[in-house]
N, C-alpha and C positions, 0 to 999 in steps of 0.2 A: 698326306696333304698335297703334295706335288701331284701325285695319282690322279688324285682327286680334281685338280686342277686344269689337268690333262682331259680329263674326262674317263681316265679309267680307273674312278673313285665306286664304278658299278659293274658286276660279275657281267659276263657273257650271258651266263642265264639268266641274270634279270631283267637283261635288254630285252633274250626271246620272250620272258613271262609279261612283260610290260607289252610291248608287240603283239603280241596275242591276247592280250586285256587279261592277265590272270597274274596282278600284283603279288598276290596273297599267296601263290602258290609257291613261294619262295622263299623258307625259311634261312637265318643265319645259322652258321654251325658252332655252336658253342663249346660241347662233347667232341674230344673225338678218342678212337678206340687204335688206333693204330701206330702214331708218332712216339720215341722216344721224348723225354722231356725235353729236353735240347733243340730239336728238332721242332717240337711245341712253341718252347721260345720263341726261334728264329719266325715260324709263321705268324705268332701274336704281334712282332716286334714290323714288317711287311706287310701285315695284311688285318690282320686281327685285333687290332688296338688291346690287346690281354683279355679277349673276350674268351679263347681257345683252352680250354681244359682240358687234362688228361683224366680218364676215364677210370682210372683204378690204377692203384702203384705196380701190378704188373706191367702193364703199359708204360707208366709214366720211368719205371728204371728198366724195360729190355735194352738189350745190345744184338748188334750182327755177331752172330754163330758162326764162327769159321771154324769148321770141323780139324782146318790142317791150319797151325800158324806160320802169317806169312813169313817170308824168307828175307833176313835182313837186309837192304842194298850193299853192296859194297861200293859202287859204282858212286861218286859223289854225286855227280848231274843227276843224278836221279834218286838221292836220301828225301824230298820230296814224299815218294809216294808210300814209305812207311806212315806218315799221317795220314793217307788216303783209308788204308785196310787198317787203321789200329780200332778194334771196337770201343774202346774208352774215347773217343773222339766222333761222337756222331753227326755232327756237323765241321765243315773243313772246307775254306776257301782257300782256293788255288790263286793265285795271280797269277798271269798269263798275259798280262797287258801289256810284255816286253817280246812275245811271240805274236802278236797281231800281225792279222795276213791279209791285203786288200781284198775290197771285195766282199760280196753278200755271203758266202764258204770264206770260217776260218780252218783253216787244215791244221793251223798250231791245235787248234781246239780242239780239232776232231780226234788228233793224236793223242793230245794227252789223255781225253775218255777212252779211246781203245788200251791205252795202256792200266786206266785207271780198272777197267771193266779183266783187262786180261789178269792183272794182280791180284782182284778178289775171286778170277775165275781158279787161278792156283790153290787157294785157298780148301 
């Protein structure tokens, strides 16, 4: 609703399909074949009004395959990112709103995805 309000109640591409006079060539995605359910969730609950379906229960219950499991923190500042790499946890917000760094570059931000990205790189 607020989206909506905003004016970004309408996809990128409907704007071009509208633009270029081809309304119709725009379907909603109702199906989809890729997201964990969870993951499904959070898109319906964003963007989807619970339009978003999972495609088959392979789909709707896979998890990330970590071939090697991650390695527990010890390090207290950082018990955090065991929620990042736990496959039982397919979606996972961080807050980060007490590392806010001025400026159009957050480097808190940048950091914690490099570190998030190096944790499931060990994996």
């Amino acid at each position: 609703e607020v989206a909506d309000q905003a004016g970004y109640g309408i996809s990128m591409l409907m704007h071009l399909a509208e633009a270029r006079g081809f309304p119709d060539a725009v379907a909603k995605l109702t199906m989809q074949y890729r997201m964990n359910e969870d993951i499904c969730h959070f898109s319906n609950i964003v963007a989807y009004k619970g339009l978003l379906k999972c495609a088959n229960d392979e789909v709707k219950n896979q998890k990330l395959h970590l071939p090697v499991p991650p390695k527990l923190e010890t390090n207290v500042d950082m018990k955090w990112i065991e929620r990042v790499v736990n496959p039982n946890s397919p979606v996972v917000f961080l807050d980060c709103a007490s590392k806010e760094s001025q400026g159009p570059v957050n480097t808190a931000e940048i950091s914690i995805v490099k570190q998030c990205v190096k944790e499931l790189s060990d994996c």
